[in-house]
C-alpha positions in Angstrom: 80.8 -95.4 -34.4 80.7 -98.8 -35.8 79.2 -99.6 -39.0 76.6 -102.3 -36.9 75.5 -99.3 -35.4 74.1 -98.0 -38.7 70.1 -98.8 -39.3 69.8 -100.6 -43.0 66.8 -98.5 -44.4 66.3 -100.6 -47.4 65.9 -104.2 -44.8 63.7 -101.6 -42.4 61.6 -100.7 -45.4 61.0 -104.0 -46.5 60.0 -104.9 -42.9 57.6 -102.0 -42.7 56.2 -102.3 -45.8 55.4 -106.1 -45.3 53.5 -104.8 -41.3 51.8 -102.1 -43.2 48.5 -103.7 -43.9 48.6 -105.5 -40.2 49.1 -101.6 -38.9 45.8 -100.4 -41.3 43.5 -102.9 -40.1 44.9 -102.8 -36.8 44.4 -99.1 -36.4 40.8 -99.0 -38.0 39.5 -100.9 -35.3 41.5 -99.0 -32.5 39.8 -96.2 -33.8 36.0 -97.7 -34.1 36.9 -98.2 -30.6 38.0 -94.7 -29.8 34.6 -93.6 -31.1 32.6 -95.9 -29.2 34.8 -94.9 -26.0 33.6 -91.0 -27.1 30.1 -92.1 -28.2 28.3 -90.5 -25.2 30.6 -88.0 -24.3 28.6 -85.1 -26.2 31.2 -83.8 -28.1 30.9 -82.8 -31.5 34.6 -84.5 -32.4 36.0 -85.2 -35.6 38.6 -87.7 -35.6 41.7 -88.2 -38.3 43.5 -91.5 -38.1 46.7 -92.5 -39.9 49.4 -95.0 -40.0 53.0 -93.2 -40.0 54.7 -93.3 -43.7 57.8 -95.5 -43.8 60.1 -91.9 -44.4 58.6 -90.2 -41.6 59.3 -93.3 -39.5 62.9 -93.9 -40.6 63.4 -89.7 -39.4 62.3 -90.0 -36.5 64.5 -93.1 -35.8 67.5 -91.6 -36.6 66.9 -88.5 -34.6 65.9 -90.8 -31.6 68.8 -93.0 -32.1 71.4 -89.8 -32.3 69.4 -89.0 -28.8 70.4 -92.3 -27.7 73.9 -92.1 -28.6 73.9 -88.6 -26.7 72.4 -89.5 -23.4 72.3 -93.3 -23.5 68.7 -92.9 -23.1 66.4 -94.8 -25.8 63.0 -93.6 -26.6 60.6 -95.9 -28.3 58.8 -94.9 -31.0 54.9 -94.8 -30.2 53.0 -92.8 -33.1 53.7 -95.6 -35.6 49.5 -95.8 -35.4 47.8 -92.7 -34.8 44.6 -91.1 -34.5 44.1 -87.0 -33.9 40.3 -86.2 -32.2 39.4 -82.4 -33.0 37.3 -80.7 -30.8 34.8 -77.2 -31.1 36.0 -76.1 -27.6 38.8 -76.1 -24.9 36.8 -77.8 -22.3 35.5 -80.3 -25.1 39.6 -81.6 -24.7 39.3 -81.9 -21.1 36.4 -84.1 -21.8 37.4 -86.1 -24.2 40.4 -87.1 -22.4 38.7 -87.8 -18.9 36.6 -90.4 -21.3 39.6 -92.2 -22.8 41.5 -92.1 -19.5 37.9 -94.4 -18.3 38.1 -96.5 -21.6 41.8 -96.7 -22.2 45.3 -97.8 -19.5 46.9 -94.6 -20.3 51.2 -95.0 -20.4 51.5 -91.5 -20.5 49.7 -88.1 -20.8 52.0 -85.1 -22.1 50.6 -81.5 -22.9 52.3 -80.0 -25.7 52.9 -76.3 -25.3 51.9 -75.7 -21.5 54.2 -72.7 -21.2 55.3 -71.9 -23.9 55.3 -67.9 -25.5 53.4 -67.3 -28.8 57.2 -66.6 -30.3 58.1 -70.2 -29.6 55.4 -71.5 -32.6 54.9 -74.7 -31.6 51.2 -76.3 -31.3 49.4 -76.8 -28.7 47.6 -80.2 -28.1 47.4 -83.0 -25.6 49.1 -86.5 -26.4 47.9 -89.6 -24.7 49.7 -92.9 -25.1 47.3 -95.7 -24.8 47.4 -99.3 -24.2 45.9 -101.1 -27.4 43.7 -103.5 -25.8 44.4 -106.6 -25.5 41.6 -108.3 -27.7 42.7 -105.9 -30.5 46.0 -106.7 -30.1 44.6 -111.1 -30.6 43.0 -110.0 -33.6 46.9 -109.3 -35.4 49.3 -111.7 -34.1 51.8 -110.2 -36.4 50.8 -106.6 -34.7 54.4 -105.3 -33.0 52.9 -102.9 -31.6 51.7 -102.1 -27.9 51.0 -98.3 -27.7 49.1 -96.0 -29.7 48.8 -92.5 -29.9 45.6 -90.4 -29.6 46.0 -86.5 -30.0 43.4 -84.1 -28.6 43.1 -80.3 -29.8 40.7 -77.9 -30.9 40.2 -77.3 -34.2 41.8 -73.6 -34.2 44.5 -76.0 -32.5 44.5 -78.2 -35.4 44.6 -75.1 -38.2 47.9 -73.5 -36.3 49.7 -77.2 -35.7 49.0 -78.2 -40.1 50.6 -74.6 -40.4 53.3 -74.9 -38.3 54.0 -78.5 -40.1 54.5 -77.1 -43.3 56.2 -73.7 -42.6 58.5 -74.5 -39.8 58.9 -78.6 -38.8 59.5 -79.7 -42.6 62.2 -76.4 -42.6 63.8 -78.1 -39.7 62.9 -74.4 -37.9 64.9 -73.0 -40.9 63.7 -69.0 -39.4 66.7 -66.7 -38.9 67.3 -63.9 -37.0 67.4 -62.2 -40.0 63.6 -62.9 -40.6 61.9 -61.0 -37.9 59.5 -59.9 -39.9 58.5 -63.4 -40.5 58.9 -64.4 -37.0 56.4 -61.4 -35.7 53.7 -62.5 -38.2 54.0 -66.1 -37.1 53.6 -64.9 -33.4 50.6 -62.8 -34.0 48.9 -65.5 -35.4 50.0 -68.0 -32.8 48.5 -65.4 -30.6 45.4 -64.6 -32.6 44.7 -68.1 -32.6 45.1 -69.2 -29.1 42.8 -66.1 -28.0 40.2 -67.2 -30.2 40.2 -70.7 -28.5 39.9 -68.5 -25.1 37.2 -66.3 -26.6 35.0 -69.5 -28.1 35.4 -70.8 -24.9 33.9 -67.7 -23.0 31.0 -67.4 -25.6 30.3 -71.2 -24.9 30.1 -70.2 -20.9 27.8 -67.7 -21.2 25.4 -69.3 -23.6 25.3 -72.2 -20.7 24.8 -69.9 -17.9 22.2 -68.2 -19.9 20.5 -71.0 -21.2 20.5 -72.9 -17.5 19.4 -69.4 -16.1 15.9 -69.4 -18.6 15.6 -72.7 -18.5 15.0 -72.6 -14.8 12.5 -69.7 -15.9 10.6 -71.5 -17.5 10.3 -74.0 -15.2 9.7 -71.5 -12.3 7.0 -69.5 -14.2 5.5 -72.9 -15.2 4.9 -73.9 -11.6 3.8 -70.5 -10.9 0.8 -70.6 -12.6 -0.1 -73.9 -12.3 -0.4 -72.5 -8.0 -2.9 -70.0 -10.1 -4.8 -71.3 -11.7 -4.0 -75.6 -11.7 -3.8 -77.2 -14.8 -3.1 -73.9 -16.5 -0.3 -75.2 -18.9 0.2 -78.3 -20.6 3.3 -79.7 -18.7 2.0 -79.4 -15.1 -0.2 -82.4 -13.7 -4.1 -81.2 -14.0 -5.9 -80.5 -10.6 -9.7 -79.6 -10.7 -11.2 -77.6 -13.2 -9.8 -74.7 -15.1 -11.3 -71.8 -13.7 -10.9 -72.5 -9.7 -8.6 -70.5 -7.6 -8.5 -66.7 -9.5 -11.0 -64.4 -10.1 -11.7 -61.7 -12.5 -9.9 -59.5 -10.7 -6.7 -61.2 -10.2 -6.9 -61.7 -6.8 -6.7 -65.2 -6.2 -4.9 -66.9 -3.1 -2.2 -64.8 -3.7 0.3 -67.5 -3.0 2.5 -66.1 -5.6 3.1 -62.6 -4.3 2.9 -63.7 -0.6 5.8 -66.8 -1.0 8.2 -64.3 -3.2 8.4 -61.4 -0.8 9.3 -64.1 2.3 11.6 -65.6 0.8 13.8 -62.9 0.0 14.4 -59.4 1.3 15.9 -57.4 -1.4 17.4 -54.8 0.8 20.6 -57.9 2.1 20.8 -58.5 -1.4 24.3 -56.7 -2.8 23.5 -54.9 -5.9 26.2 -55.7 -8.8 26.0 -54.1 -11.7 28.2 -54.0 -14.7 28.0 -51.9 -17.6 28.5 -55.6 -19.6 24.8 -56.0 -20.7 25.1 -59.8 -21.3 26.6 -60.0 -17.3 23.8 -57.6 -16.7 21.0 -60.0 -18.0 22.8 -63.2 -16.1 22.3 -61.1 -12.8 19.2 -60.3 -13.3 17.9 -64.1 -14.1 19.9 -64.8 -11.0 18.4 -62.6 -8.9 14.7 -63.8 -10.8 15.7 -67.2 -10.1 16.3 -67.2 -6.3 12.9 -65.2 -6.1 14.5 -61.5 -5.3 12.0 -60.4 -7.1 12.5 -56.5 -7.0 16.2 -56.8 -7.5 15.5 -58.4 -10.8 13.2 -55.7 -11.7 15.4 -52.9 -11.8 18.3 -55.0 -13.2 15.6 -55.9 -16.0 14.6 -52.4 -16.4 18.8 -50.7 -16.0 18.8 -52.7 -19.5 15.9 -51.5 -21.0 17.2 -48.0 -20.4 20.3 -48.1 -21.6 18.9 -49.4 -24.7 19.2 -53.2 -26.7 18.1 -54.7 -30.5 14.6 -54.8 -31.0 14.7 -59.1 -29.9 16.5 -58.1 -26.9 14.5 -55.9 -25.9 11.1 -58.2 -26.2 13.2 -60.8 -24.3 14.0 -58.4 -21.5 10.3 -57.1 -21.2 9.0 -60.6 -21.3 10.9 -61.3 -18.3 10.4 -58.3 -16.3 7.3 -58.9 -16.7 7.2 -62.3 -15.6 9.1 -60.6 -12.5 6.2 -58.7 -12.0 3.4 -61.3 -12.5 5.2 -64.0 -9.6 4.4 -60.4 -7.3 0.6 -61.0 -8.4 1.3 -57.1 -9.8 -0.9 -58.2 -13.3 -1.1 -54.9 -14.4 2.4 -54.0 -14.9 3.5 -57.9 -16.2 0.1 -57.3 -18.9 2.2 -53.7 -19.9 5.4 -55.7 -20.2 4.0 -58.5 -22.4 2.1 -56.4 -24.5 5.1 -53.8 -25.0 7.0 -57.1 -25.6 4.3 -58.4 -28.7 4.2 -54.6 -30.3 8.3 -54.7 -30.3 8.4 -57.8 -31.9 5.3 -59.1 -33.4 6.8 -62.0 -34.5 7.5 -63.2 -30.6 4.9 -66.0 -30.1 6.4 -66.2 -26.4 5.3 -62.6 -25.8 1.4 -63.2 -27.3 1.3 -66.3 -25.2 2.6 -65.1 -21.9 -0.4 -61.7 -22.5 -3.0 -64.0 -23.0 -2.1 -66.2 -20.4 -2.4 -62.8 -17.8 -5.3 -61.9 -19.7 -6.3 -65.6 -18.8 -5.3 -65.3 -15.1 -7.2 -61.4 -15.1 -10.8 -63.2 -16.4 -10.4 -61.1 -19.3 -11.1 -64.9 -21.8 -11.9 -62.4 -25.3 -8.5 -61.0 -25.0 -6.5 -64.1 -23.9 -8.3 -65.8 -26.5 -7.0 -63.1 -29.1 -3.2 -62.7 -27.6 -3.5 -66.8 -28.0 -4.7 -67.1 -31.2 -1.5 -64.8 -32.7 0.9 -66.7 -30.8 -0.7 -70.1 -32.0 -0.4 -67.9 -35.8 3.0 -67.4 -35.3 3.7 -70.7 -34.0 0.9 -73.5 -34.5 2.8 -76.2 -32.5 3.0 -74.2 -29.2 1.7 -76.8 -27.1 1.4 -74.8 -24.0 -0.8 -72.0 -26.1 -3.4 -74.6 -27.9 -3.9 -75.8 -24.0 -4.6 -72.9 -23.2 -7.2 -71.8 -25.7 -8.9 -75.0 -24.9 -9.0 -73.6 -21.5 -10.8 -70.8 -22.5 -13.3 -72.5 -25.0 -13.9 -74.6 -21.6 -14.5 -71.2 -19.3 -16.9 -69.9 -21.8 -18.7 -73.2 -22.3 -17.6 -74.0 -25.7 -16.7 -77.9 -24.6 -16.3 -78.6 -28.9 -13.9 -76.0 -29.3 -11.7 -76.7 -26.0 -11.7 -80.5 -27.6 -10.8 -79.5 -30.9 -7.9 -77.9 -29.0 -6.9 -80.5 -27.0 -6.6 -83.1 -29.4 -4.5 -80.2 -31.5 -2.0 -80.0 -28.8 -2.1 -83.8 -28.0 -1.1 -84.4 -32.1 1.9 -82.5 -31.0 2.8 -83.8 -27.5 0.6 -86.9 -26.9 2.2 -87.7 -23.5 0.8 -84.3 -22.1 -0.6 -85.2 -18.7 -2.4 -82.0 -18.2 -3.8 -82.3 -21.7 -5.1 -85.9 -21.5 -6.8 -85.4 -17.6 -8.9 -82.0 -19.1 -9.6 -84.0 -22.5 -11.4 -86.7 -19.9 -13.2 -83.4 -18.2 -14.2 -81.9 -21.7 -15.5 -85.5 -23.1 -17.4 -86.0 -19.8 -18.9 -82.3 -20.1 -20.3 -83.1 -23.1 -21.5 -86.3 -22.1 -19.6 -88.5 -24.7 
């Protein structure tokens, strides 16, 4: 080998060191841009940025150029500018790189330790070679530099990778044979760490299938009673006046009860139940959700049985006994909510869904009482001060149920079932 074919590190240095401030600036914009590329992507990123030190450089060029030598295959050098996002959650990598692949040309995607066993050490993480745009690139004219690499990895990711750095890269994988000790502690945590990632990840699912499972609850129940009684709560549109449609005995047009049982038959339904009491509680919001009414009953109940914390427990009897109040069955949802408000009597949701039956059942000294707590407990709950201004209304109290309503219009003044009745309260007492 010829001595031209020798890199001069001192004329290198002096080269890099003279880019170095082009490289900084350069790379603080690329990254401003990264974040705007990432703004609305919903991930709660943190992003690490750096421009490679001159040693670490001159390394990795001799290795690449030893490569070259070997296979007559050069390999540029692309991490010279860098920038690392770190992510909560597997699927929040997936993300983030769909969003840069929008933003960014992409030269090349590679995913670092697909395959690889635990024993092996290295990291996993995903590396994406991007085009520095253009205009960035106009900003430096003396910037030499075309790509730019963005790494993407969780943060458990991260932890093992900084590890790995200092106990095996900067040893140049300096683990014997003799150290198997060393190299079974290494795997285990390689191990426990990547199952961590896969474990977050499963929590994360769940908590999104539960959430979107109540959500559409809420929203159900919500339109439920608004077929009761219209303008019952403070998010549906207000038709007529509150009182019409229900009387004291509950039986109403019954379009509740009636709609549920023709919509499903619970006898095709397939009954799957688990032992896994969170899987337990997604099926039986499932089965709530598509309106198999008595399937969710006895999933609801098969909980309650084999037992649940105290909160649990309210949660499980709340929605049972929703269950039973979209059957028009009042009696048994009244039970549920009230079992619900003596198990946890700090669960404004349980006071407010008993006085909103006792509401439904003509019973207005009761609601107002089950209504009152929950507005104790919580004195925002927009959907309870509604409803106690209902009540003042029923019993003729028209300066109470305005007091109310412009209590829950302090707290949601866009309320369109609030602001109608406040119009029907003013006029009723001839403001």
């Amino acid at each position: 080998m010829s001595i031209s074919q020798y890199p001069d590190r001192k004329k290198l240095r002096d080269e890099y060191t003279a880019l170095l401030p082009c490289y900084i600036a350069a790379l603080e914009v690329f990254q401003a841009r990264l974040r705007t590329a990432l703004a609305d992507s919903d991930v709660h990123f943190t992003m690490k940025y750096r421009v490679k030190a001159f040693d670490s450089y001159y390394g990795k060029l001799l290795k690449r150029k030893t490569h070259e030598r070997r296979t007559g295959k050069a390999i540029p050098i692309h991490d010279i500018i860098g920038t690392r996002v770190v992510c909560p959650f597997l699927d929040d990598v997936e993300v983030v790189e769909l969003y840069l692949r929008d933003a960014f040309a992409v030269q090349e995607i590679e995913r670092k330790g697909a395959g690889r066993a635990f024993s092996d050490f290295g990291y996993s993480s995903t590396h994406l070679l991007l085009e520095i745009p253009a205009d960035i690139r106009d900003l430096f004219p003396d910037l030499n530099l075309q790509i730019a690499e963005v790494q993407v990895r969780t943060f458990l990711q991260d932890a093992w990778a900084e590890v790995e750095h200092e106990l095996i890269y900067k040893n140049s994988n300096n683990i014997t044979p003799m150290d198997e000790p060393l190299r079974r502690k290494l795997a285990a945590l390689n191990a426990n760490l990547s199952l961590s990632d896969d474990i977050f990840q499963e929590i994360r699912d769940y908590q999104r299938r539960l959430h979107c499972e109540l959500n559409k609850r809420r929203y159900s129940f919500t339109a439920q009673l608004d077929e009761i009684k219209p303008g019952l709560t403070a998010a549906a549109p207000y038709i007529g006046e509150v009182g019409d449609g229900v009387g004291a005995n509950g039986n109403g047009t019954g379009k509740v009860g009636g709609r549920a049982g023709a919509e499903k038959n619970d006898e095709d339904v397939p009954e799957l139940i688990p032992n896994n009491k969170d899987q337990l509680l997604l099926n039986a919001l499932n089965a709530h959700n598509e309106k198999n009414f008595p399937l969710a009953i006895r999933i609801y109940t098969k909980i309650l049985e084999q037992g649940c914390p105290t909160n649990i427990k309210a949660l499980v009897l709340i929605h049972r006994g929703k269950a039973y109040f979209s059957q028009s069955n009042y009696g048994e949802a009244r039970s549920d909510f009230k079992a619900a408000a003596e198990c946890e009597p700090t669960n404004n949701r349980a006071f407010y869904h008993l006085g909103i039956v006792d509401r439904v059942l003509g019973d207005n000294n009761s609601a107002l009482n089950a209504l009152q707590a929950c507005i104790d407990i919580n004195p925002f709950h927009v959907d309870a001060l509604f409803a106690v201004s209902g009540v003042y209304f029923d019993t003729g109290d028209y300066p109470g149920a305005l007091e109310y309503c412009e209590k829950a219009l302090l707290v949601e003044p866009d309320a369109p079932a609030v602001k109608e009745f406040r119009k029907l309260v003013i006029s009723r007492m001839n403001l």
